[in-house]
C-alpha positions in Angstrom: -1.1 -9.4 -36.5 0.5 -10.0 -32.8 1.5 -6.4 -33.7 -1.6 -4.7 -32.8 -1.9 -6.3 -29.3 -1.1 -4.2 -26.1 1.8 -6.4 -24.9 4.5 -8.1 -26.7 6.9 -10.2 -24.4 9.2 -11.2 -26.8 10.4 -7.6 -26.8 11.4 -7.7 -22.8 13.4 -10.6 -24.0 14.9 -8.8 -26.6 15.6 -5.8 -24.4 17.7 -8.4 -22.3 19.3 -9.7 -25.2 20.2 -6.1 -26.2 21.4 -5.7 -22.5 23.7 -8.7 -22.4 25.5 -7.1 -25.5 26.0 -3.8 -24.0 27.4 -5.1 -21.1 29.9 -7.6 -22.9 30.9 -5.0 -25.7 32.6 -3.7 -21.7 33.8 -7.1 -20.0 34.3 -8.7 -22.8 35.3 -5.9 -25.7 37.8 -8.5 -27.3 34.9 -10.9 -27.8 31.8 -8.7 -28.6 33.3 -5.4 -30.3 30.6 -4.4 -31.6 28.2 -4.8 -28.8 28.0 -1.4 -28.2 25.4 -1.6 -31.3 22.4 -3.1 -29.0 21.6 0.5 -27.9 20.0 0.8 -30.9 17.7 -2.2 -30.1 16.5 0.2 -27.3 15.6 3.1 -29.2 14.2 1.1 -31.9 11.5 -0.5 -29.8 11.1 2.6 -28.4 10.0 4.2 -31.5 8.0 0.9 -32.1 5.6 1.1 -29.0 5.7 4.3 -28.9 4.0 4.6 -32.5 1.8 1.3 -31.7 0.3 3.4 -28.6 -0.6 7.0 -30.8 -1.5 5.0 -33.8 -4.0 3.2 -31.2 -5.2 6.0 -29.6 -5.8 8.1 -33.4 -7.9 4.8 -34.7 -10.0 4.9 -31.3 -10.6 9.0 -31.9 -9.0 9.9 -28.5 -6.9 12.8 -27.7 -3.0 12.4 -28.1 -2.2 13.9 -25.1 1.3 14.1 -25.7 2.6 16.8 -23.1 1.0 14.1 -20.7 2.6 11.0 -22.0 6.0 12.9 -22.1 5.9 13.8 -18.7 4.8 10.7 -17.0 7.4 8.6 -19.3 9.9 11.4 -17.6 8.5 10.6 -14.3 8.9 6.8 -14.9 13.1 7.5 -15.4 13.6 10.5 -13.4 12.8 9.2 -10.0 14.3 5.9 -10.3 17.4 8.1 -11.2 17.5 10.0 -8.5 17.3 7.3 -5.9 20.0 5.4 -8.1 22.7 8.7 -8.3 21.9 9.1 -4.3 22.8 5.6 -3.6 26.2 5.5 -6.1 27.4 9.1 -4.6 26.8 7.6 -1.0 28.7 4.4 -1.6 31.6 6.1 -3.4 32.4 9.0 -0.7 32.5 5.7 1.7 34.8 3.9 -0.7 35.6 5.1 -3.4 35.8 8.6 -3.2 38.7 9.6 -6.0 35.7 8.5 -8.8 33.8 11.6 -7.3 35.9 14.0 -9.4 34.2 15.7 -11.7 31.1 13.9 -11.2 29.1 17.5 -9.6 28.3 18.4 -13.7 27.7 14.7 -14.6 25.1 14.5 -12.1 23.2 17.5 -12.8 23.4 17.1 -16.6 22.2 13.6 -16.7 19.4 14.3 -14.0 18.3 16.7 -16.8 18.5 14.3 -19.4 21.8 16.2 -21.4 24.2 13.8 -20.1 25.1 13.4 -24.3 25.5 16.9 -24.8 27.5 17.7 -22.1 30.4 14.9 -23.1 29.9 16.6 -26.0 30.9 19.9 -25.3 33.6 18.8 -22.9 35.0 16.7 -25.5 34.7 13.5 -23.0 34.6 9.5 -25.4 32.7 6.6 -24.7 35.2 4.8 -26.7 38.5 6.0 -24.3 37.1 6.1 -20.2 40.4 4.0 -19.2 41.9 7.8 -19.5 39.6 9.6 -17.3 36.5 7.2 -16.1 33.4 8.3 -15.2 30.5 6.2 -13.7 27.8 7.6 -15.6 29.0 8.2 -19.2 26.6 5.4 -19.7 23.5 7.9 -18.8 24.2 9.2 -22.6 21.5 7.1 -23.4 19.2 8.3 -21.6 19.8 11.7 -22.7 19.6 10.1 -26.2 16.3 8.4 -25.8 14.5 11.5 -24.0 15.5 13.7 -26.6 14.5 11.9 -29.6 11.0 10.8 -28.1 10.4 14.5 -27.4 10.8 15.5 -31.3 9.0 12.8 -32.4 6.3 14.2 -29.9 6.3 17.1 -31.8 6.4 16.1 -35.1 3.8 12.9 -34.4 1.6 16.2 -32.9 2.2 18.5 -35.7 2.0 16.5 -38.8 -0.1 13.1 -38.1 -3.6 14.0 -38.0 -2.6 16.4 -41.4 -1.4 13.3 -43.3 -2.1 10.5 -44.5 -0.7 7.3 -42.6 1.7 6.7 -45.9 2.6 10.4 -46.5 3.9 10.9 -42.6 6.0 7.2 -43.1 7.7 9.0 -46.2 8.4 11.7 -44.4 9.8 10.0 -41.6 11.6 8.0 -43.8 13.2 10.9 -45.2 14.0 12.0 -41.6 16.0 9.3 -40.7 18.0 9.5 -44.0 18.9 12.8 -43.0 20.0 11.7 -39.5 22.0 8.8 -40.7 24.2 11.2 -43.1 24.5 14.0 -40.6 25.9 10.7 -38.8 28.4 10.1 -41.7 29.3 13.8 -42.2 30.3 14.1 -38.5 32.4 11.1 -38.4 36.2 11.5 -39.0 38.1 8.4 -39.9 40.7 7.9 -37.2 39.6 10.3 -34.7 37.6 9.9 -31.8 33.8 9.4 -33.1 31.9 10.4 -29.8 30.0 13.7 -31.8 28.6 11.3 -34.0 27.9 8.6 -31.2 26.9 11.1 -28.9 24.6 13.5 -30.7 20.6 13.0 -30.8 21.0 14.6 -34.2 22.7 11.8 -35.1 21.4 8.7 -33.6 17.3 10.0 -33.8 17.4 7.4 -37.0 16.9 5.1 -34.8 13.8 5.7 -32.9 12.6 6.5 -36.1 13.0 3.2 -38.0 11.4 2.3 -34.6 8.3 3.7 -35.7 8.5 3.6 -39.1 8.8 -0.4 -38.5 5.1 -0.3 -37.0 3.9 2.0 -39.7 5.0 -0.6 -42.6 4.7 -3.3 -40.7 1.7 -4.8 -42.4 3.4 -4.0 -45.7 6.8 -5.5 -45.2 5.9 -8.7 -43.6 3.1 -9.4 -46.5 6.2 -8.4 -49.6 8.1 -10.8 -47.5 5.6 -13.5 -47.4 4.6 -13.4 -51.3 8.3 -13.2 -52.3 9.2 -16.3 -50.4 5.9 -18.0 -50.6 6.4 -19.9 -47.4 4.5 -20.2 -44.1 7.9 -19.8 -42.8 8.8 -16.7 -43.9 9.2 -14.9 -40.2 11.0 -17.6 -38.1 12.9 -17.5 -41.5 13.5 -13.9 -41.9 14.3 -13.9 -37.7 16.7 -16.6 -38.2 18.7 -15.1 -41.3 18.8 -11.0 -39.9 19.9 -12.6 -36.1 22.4 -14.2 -37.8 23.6 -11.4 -39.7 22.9 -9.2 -36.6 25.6 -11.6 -34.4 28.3 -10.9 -37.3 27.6 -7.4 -37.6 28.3 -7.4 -33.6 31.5 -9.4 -33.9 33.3 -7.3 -36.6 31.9 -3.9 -36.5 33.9 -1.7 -34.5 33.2 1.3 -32.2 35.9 3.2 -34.7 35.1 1.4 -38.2 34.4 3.4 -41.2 32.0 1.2 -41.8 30.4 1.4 -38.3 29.8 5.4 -39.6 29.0 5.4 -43.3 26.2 3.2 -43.1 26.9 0.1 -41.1 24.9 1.3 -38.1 22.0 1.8 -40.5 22.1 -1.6 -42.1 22.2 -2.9 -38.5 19.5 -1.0 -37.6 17.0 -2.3 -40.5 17.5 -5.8 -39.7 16.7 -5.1 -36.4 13.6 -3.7 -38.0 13.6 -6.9 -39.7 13.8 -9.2 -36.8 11.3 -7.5 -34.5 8.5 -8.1 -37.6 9.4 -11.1 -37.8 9.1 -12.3 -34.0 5.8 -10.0 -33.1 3.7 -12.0 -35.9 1.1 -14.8 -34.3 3.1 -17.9 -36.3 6.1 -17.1 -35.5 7.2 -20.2 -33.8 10.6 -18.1 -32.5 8.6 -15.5 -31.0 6.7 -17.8 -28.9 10.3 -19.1 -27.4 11.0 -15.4 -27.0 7.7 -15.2 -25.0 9.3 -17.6 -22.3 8.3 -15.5 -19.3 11.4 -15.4 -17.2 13.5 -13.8 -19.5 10.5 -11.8 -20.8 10.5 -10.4 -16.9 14.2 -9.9 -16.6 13.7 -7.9 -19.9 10.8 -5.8 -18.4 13.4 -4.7 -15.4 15.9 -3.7 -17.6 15.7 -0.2 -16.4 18.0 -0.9 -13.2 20.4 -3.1 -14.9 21.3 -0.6 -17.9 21.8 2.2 -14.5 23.5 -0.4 -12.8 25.8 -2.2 -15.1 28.7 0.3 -16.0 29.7 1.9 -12.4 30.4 -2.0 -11.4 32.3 -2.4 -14.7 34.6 1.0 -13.7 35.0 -0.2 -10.2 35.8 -3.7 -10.2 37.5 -3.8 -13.9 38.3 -0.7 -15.9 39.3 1.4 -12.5 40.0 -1.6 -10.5 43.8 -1.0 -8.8 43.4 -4.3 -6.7 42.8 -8.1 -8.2 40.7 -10.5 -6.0 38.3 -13.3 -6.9 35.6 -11.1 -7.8 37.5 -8.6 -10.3 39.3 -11.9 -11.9 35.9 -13.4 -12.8 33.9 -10.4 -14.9 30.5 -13.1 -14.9 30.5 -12.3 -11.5 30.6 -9.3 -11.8 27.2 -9.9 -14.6 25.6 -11.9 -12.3 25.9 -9.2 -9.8 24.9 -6.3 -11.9 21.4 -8.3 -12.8 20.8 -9.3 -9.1 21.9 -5.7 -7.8 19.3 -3.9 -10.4 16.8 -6.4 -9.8 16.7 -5.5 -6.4 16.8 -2.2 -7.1 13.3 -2.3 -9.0 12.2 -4.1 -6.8 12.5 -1.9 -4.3 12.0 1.4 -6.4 9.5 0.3 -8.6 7.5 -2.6 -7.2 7.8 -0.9 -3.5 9.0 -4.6 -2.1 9.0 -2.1 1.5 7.6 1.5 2.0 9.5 3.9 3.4 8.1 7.0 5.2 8.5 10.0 2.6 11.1 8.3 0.6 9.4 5.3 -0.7 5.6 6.1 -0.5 2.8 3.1 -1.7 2.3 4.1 -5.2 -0.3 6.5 -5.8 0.3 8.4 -2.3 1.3 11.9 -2.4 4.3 13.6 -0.7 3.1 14.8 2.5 6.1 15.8 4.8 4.5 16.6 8.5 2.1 13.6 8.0 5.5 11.7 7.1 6.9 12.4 9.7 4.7 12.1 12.2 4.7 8.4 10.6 8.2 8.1 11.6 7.4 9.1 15.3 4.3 7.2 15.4 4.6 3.8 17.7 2.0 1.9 15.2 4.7 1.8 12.1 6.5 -0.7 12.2 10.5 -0.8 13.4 11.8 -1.3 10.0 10.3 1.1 8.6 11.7 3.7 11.0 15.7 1.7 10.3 15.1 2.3 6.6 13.7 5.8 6.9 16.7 7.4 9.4 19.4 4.8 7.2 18.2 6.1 3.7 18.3 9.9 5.5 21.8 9.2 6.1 22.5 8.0 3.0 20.9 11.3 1.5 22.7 13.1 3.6 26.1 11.5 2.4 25.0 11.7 -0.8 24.6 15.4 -1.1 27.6 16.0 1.1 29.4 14.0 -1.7 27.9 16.2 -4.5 28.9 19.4 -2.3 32.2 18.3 -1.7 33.3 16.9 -5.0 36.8 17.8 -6.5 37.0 19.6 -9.9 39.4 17.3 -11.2 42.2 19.9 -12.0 44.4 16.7 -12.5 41.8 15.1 -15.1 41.6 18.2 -16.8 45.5 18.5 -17.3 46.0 14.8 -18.1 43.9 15.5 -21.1 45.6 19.2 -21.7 48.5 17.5 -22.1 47.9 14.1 -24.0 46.2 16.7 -26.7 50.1 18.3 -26.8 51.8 15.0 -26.9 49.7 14.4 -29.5 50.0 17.4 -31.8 54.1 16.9 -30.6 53.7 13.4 -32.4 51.8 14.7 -35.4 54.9 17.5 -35.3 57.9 14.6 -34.6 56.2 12.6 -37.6 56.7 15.8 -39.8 60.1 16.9 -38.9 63.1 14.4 -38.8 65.7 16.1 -36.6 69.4 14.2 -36.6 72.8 13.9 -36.1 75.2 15.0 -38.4 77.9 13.0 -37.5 79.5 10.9 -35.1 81.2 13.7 -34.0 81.5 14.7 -30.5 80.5 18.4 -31.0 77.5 17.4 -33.9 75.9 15.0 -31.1 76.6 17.7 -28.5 74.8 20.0 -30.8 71.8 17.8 -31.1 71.7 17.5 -27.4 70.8 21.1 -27.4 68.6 21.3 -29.9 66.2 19.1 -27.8 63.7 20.5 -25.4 64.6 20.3 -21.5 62.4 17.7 -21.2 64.0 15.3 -23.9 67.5 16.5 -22.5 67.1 14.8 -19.5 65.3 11.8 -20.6 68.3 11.1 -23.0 71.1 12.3 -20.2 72.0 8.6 -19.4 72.6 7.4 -23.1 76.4 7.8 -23.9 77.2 9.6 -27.2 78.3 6.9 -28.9 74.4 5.0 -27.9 73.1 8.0 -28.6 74.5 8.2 -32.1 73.4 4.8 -33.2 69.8 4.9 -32.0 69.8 8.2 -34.3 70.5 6.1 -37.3 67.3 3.8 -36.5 63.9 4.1 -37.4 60.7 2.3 -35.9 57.1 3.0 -36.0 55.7 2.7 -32.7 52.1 1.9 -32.4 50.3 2.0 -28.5 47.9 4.5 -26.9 47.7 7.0 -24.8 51.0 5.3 -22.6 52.8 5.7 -26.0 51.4 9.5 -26.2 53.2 9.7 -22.3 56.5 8.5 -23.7 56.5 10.1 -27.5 58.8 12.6 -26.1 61.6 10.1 -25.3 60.7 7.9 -28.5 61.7 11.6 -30.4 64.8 12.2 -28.9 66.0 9.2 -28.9 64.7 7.8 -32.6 64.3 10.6 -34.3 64.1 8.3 -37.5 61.0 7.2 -36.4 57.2 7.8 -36.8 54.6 7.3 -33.9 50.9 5.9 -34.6 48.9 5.8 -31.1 45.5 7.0 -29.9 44.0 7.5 -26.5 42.0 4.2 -25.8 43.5 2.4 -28.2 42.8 -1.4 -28.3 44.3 -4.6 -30.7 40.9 -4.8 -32.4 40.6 -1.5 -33.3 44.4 -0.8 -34.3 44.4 -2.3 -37.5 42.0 0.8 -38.8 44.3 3.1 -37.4 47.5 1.7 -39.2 45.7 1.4 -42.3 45.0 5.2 -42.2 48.2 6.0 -40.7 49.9 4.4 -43.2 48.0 6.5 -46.1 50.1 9.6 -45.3 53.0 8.0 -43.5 55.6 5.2 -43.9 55.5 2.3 -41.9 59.2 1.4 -41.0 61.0 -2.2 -41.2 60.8 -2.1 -37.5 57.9 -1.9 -35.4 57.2 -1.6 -31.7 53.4 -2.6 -30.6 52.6 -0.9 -27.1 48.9 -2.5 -27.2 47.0 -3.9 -24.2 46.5 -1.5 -21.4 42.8 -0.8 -22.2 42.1 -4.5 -22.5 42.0 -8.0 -23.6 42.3 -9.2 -26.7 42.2 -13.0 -28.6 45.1 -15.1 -30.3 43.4 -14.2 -33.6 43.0 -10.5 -33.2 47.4 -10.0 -32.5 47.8 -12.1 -35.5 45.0 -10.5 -37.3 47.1 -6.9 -36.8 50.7 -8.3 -37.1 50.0 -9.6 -40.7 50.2 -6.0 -41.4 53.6 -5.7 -41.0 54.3 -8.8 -42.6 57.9 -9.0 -43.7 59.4 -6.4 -41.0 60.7 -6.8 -37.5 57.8 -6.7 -35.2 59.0 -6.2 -31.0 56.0 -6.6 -29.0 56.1 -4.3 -25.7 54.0 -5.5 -22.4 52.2 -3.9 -19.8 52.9 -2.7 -16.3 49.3 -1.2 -15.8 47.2 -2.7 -12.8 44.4 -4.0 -14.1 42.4 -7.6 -14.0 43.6 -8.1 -17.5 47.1 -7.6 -16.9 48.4 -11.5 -16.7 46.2 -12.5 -19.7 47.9 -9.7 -22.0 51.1 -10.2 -21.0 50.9 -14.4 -21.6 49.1 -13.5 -25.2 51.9 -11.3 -25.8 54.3 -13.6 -24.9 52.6 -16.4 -26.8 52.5 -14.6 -29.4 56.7 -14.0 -29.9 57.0 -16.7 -28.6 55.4 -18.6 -31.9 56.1 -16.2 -34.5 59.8 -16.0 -35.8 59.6 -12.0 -37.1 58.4 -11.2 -33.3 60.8 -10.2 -30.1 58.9 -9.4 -26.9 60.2 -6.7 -24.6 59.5 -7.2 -20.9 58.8 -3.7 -19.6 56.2 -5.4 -17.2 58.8 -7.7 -15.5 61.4 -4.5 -15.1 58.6 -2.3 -14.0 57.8 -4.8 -10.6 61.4 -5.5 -10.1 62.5 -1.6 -10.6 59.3 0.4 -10.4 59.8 3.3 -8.2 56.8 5.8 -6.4 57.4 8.5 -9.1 57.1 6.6 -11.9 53.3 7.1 -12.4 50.8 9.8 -12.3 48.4 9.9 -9.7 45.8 7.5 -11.5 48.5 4.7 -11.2 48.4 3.9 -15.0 50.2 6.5 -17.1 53.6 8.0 -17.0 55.3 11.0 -14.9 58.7 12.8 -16.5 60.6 10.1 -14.1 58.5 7.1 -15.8 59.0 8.1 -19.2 62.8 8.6 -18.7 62.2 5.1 -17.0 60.6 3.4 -20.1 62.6 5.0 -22.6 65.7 4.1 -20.9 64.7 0.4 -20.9 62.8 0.0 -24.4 65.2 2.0 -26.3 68.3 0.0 -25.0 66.7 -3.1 -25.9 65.8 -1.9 -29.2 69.6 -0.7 -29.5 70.7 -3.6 -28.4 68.6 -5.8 -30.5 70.0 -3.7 -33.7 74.0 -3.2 -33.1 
């Protein structure tokens, strides 16, 4: 079986493959929402080679060495790392330096592979960075993978040579089972499912199925082939799963149920499925997956997967200005390929040598003989550019670290979305209104609001006042409806709020549907969708045949972002062809009428002044609409 041989290249490939996922599930979340799924292609061969290797290494009588293989698979990640966080913190204290808040912790816990645990415990998502980015939430993984390899260390190392080759499957096996429904009990439908996402506990199924997939291997290809009696049977069974695979990818959601209570798992065993498949000697597609090029790109994918989410935050999901190169995101693809290309190039393959820094493999760290290399007139000018430009670039780079703000504003933003969200989760409970028309009653209920809603209401007359009390909406956004609940309470307290931080139009329909379990959905409702992204023709219609029979008004976006003029034209489209649909152009009042103190300091999400701003100008076109 091609399974027993010490290099497969059609598994680079399919580490690209994987890659290209991950990285649309970002650029392109509307098309690919469930691209975030490939990460489990990673851990999956990782389990898989990892296994092939001890299983090889038990047949042939040698010692494991496993404290050995763990270190220098550490050593293979850990320095690239390092030369990859020096580089980023250099280059963002140049130009970029608000995205060094916060980032002192990030750095150390992901250079100490507990990235995962440490978004953990401060409670940061994957699934919501458009609130408070952070260049290396990707480095999860890593944390992820580390983690997992070293208990499997130590249970391959405790248990293999004590059981029989089918007896430690089983219990592996049950291993994973346990993993996937500490994964289920973890997961809340409609809150945030980082814990679960996060957790090693959680996602160790994979690497598992990774090596249980080598252990069966034999077994599972052979039930395959006698059951469809075909010399066919693994370009067949590669054809059918990456089939499946691609719709799983496509509908599968980041905040599904499904996603959660088993649809990881399923995606996961088809994987299992496909690499079987494409790793046996006649399979006719894992000769096309052998095609070197890709194969190579595959084999580099280390730099890329480092690379690839810092350029998304900059230049798309953090990007203030548009230009060319933040309207076109395959650019921005392109570049993140060529840019960790390079980088291994450099790093891994030593392309140049750099006194100290960048040492011919094999060559210990001598510092005086480094040195004295530097000084010395037989090395070779560039060599002595590179070495003083890569100590300045160390030197910014720690000087960056050092100097690093706390992020006291972060902090609060998320201090106070929490309240605005336990205010809504209040509001939703407890109607308050206006007895009458009276004078005195709506004086009454002017009082009864907090300062804060006093003054976001102070403009409306009594008599507006009065009848926006008698109306009820249900306003569905994210975390710029959280900003403006307050002024949606005061003004319709009739009304009922459904938004979550991060909130996209693919993912919303799962959060009505739950909503709507344990609240009513009104005859009127206001969509605040599209700050965190893009989104298709199909996936607005897709959400508004929810409401079908009801008054739909369809609020744009003001926020500065490279996706801006596409969400506003689908929005507008989208009124435009559907009779129970009125759009509401906050984004073309905002850039005639914005003023400084409308926003927060991360430009996106409301001050007191831009709240009293929207409300003013969305509730009176809502009055207005229903005199």
């Amino acid at each position: 079986m091609r399974q027993e041989r010490l290099y497969l290249p059609q598994l680079d490939t399919l580490r690209l493959f994987a890659m290209l996922a991950i990285i649309c599930y970002h650029f392109f979340t509307n098309s690919l929402p469930g691209g975030f799924l490939a990460v489990d292609i990673f851990l999956i061969l990782s389990g898989y080679l990892v296994t092939s290797q001890l299983e090889r290494r038990l047949r042939e009588g040698k010692p494991f060495r496993l404290g050995w293989q763990f270190f220098r698979r550490l050593g293979k990640m850990f320095w690239p790392l390092v030369f990859f966080i020096i580089l980023l913190l250099a280059l963002l204290l140049l130009f970029q330096a608000d995205l060094l808040t916060n980032i002192r912790p990030v750095v150390f816990s992901s250079l100490a592979f507990v990235n995962n645990w440490y978004q953990i415990a401060i409670g940061s998502s994957y699934f919501a960075e458009f609130l408070h980015p952070s260049l290396l939430t990707h480095l999860w993984y890593l944390g992820v993978y580390l983690q997992s390899l070293l208990v499997f260390y130590f249970i391959y190392g405790l248990l293999r040579r004590r059981l029989a080759k089918q007896h430690f499957t089983y219990f592996l096996i049950v291993l994973a089972l346990m993993s996937v429904a500490w994964m289920a009990f973890l997961f809340t439908p409609g809150q945030d499912p980082s814990r679960a996402y996060y957790g090693t506990d959680s996602r160790l199924f994979s690497f598992l199925l990774g090596s249980i997939a080598f252990l069966m291997g034999e077994e599972i290809i052979g039930f395959s082939k006698r059951l469809l009696k075909t010399s066919w049977t693994p370009d067949l069974i590669a054809l059918v799963t990456a089939g499946i695979l691609a719709v799983l990818m496509k509908f599968l959601t980041d905040s599904s149920i499904w996603t959660y209570y088993g649809g990881m798992l399923v995606f996961d065993l088809l994987v299992v499925l496909f690499v079987l498949a494409i790793v046996q000697d006649q399979s006719f597609i894992g000769k096309i997956l052998r095609f070197k090029p890709l194969a190579f790109i595959g084999r580099k994918n280390y730099f890329v997967y480092l690379t690839y989410y810092p350029i998304y935050i900059v230049f798309t999901a953090h990007a203030s200005q548009q230009n060319w190169f933040t309207m076109q995101p395959w650019l921005q693809v392109l570049a993140i390929f060529v840019i960790g290309l390079l980088l291994d190039a450099l790093v891994n393959q030593r392309l140049v040598t750099i006194p100290i820094y960048l040492r011919p493999k094999g060559e210990p760290l001598r510092l005086i003989t480094g040195f004295r290399q530097v000084r010395s007139k037989e090395t070779p000018g560039y060599q002595k550019v590179l070495f003083w430009g890569f100590t300045l670039v160390l030197g910014l780079a720690l000087f960056a670290l050092v100097t690093a703000p706390k992020g006291e504003v972060v902090l609060k933003s998320e201090a106070e979305a929490r309240e605005a969200r336990e205010a809504i989760e209040q509001a939703n409970r407890e109607k308050h209104t206006i007895a009458s028309d009276s004078d005195e009653d709506i004086e009454k209920y002017r009082q009864s609001l907090s300062q804060d809603q006093q003054a976001i209401v102070n403009d409306f007359s009594n008599e507006v006042l009065y009848q926006a009390n008698g109306l009820s909406f249900t306003f569905l956004g994210d975390s710029l409806t959280i900003d403006v609940s307050k002024g949606i309470t005061a003004l319709f307290p009739r009304s009922n709020i459904c938004a979550k931080v991060g909130l996209q139009v693919y993912q919303a329909g799962e959060l009505i549907d739950s909503f709507s379990a344990d609240n009513e959905i009104q005859d009127k409702v206001v969509v605040d969708l599209g700050a965190n992204g893009g989104f298709t023709s199909q996936q607005i219609n897709q959400l508004l045949k929810r409401f079908e029979g009801k008054k739909i008004y369809l609020v744009n976006t003001h926020v500065n972002r490279p996706w801006r003029q596409q969400v506003n034209e689908a929005l507008k489209a989208t009124a435009d062809s559907r009779k129970d649909c009125q759009l509401i152009d906050w984004s073309g009042y905002y850039d005639q009428n914005a003023q400084a103190d409308w926003l927060s300091q991360d430009g996106i999400h409301f001050s007191k002044a831009g709240v009293k701003a929207w409300t003013d100008y969305v509730g009176r076109a809502l009055i207005e609409d229903n005199k």
